[in-house]
N, C-alpha and C positions, 0 to 999 in steps of 0.2 A: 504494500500500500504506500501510495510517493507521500511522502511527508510538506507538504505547501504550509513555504513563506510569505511574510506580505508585507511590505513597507511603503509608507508615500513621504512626499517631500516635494516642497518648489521648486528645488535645483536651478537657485537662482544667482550664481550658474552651477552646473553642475562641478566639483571641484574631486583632489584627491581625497580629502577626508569622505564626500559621499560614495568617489565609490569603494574605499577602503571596506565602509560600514555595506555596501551593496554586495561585495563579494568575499567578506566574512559569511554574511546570511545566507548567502548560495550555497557557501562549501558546508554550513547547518542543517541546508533542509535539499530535498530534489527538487521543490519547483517553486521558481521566487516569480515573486509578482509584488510589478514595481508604481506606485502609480503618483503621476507625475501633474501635479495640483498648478494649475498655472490660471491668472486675474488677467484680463484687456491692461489694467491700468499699472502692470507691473514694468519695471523698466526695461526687462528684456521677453520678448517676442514667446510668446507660450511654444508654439510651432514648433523654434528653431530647439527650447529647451527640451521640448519629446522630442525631435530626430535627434541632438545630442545623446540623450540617454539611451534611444535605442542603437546606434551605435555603440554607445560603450557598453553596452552589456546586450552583447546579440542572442547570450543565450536564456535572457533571462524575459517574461511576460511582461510588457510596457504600455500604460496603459496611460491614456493624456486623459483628465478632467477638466472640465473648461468653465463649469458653472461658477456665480456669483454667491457662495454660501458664507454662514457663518466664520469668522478665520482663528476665534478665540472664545475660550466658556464663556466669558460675559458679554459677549457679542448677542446673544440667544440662548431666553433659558431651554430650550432643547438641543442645544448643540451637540453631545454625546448622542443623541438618537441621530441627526440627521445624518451625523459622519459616520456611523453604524450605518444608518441605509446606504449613505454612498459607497465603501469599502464592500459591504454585501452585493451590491449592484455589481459591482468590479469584481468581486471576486465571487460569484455564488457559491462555489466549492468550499466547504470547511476549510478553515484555515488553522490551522497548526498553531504558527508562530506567526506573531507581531516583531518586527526587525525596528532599530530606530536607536537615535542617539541622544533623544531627548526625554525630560520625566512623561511626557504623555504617553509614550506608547505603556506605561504602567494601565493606565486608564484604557484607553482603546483595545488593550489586550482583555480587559476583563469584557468591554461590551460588546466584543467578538469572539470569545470563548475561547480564547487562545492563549497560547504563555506567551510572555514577552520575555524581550532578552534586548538588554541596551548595549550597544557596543560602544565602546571611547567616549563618554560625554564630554569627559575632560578636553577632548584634542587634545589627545596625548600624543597620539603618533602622527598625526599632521595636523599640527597649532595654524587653522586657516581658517574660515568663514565667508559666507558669499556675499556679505556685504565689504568685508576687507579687501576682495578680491574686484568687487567694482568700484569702490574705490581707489584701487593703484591696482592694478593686475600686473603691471611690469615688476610691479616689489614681491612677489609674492609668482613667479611666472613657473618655478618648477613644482607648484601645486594647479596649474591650468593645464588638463589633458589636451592630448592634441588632437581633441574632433573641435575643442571649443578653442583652443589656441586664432585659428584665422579670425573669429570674430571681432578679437583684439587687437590681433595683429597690424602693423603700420607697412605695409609695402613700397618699398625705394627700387623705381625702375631707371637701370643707365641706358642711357640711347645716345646717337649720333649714326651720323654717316662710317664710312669705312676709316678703320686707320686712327680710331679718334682716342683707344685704349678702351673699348668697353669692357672687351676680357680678359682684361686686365685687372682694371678696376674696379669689378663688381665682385671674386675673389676676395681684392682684397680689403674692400668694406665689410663682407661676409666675416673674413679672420678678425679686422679691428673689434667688429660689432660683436666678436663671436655667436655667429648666428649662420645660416646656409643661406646658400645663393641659387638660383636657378638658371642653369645654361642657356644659351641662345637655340634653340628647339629649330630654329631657321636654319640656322650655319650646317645643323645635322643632317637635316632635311635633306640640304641642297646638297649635299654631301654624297650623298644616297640615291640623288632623283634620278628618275631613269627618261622620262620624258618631258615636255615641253610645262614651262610655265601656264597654268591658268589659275582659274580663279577658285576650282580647288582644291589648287595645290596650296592656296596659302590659307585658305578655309583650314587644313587640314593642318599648315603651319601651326594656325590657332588653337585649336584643340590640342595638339601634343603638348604647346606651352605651357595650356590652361590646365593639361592633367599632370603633366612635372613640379609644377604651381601649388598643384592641390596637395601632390604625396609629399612634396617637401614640406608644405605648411606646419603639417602635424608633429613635424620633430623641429622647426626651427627655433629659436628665441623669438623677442617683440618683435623686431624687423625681420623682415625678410627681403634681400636683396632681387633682384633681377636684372638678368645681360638680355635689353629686348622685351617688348610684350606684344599684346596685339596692336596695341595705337601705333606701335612703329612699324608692324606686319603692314597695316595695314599701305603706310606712305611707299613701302617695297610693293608692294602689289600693282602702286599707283604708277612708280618708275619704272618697274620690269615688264608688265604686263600690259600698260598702257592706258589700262581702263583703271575706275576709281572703283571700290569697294560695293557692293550690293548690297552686304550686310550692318548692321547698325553695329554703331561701338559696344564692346561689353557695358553689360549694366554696374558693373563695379570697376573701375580702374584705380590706377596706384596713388597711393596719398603724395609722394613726390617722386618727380620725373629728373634725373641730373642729364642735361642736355650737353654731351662733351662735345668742346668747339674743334674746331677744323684748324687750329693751330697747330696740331702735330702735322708733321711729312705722309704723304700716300704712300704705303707699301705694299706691294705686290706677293700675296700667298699662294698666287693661284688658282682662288676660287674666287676673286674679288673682279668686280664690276664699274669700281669710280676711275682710272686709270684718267679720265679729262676731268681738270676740276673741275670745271664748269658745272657736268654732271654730279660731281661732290657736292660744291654749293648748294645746287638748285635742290638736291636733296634733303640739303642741311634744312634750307629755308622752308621747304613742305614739310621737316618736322615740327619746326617754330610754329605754320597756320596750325598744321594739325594739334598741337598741345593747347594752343589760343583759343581752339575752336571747342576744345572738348572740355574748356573751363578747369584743368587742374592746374594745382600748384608744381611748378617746375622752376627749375632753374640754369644758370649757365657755366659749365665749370672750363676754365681755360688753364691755360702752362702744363709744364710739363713734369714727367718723374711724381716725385714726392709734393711738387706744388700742386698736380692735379689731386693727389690723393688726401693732401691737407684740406683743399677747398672744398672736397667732395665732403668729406667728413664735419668739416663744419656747418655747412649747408642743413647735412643730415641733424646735427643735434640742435642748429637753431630753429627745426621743422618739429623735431621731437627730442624737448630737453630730457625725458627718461633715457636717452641712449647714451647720456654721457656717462652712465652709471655702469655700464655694458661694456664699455670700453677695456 
């Protein structure tokens, strides 16, 4: 006979301490059921916090509540009953154990017939809270899993034309920052392509960037660099293939864009395309409209060596003073 757990919580956000206390109860009972209490007027997005947790806990029953109820005993003097209907709702199946890290699950365990069992109220093994955590998330970063780490996350994309040190310089903001960087998905591409530029070939630029993007997000620190994204796919698309994009910009682009200048020398790798400045320039310039046009914050880094990589870096912490912490 499987032994069913039950716990709920706002998971506002979800953090290491909840799911510490999620998969102690797991490894207690055969079948947890998790349910995940989420208000409109709460400051993060109810949706986003149930697809977090069912992510993080793929083997466990996840269950989103959305109603406007009672949130505390003196809120309503039937509140023990109503949360007893809701939890029975949710769980019709007897429930075993009441899981939790707070004195209420004392009470909810008895109005569900169940034993309780409090794990760590203290935060003893991870001293965190999810109001601490919206509050400064960057101070407190190696208790933010990484399904919820992007949400936080600040994204620093380097772009220019050819020659300008992007992969160079997105490494090595990645080391400064100690955080990871995500390669030029373009460069690999074209690397590998076997026929002729269209339009989706670079559709398809966009998605390998967008999913290297995503699998790195989850192990990175607050920032997260980038060599290239799609806003800059997009002005290659413009140059090589002649026609402008079909597709609309992504719905979320990077919080700051470092636009390195065309002060350094052209060099030729072999797989490179500006060899007339002219075509340099004109490139440069359509990523200037392009960043103007899609309204984000960017900026311009020129010199060279170590002065590119000083002016990059200070850019980045006067964009997001938490990084000088990171350094």
């Amino acid at each position: 006979m499987k032994k069913r757990g039950f716990l709920l919580g706002k998971f506002l956000p979800p953090h290491a301490g909840h799911l510490f206390m999620c998969r102690t109860a797991q490894a207690l009972c055969d079948e947890l059921t998790v349910l995940v209490c989420t208000l409109d007027r709460e400051p993060i997005n109810g949706n986003l916090r149930y697809g977090w947790m069912k992510k993080l806990l793929p083997e466990a029953r996840v269950i989103h509540f959305t109603k406007d109820v009672p949130q505390e005993p003196a809120d309503h003097p039937d509140f023990w009953e109503i949360w007893k209907g809701i939890c029975k709702t949710a769980h019709p199946e007897p429930i075993d154990t009441v899981f939790g890290s707070e004195p209420y699950v004392m009470r909810l365990a008895q109005e569900l017939d169940a034993k309780p069992v409090v794990i760590d109220p203290e935060r003893l093994a991870f001293p965190v809270s999810g109001t601490a955590i919206r509050d400064n998330p960057y101070a407190h970063w190696a208790m933010v899993p990484g399904a919820v780490r992007p949400y936080y996350q600040k994204r620093v994309v380097v772009i220019g034309a050819e020659s300008t040190g992007k992969s160079t310089l997105a490494p090595q903001l990645a080391r400064h920052f100690n955080t990871l960087y995500v390669p030029e998905y373009g460069r690999i591409y074209d690397a590998f392509r076997t026929g002729e530029w269209s339009a989706a070939s670079f559709a398809e630029i966009e998605a390998g960037h967008g999913a290297m993007r995503e699998a790195l997000a989850t192990e990175a620190g607050p920032l997260l660099i980038e060599d290239t994204d799609e806003l800059a796919t997009r002005v290659w698309e413009t140059a090589l293939n002649g026609t402008s994009p079909d597709r609309p910009r992504p719905p979320r682009l990077a919080d700051l864009y470092l636009l390195l200048g065309t002060d350094l020398p052209w060099r030729d790798d072999g797989t490179r395309y500006m060899a007339e400045t002219a075509f340099r320039e004109k490139f440069q310039k359509a990523l200037e409209i392009e960043l103007s046009e899609a309204g984000v914050r960017w900026q311009e880094i020129r010199g060279s060596g170590d002065q590119r990589l000083e002016a990059a870096i200070a850019a980045v912490i006067e964009a997001f003073p938490f990084a000088r912490s990171a350094q």
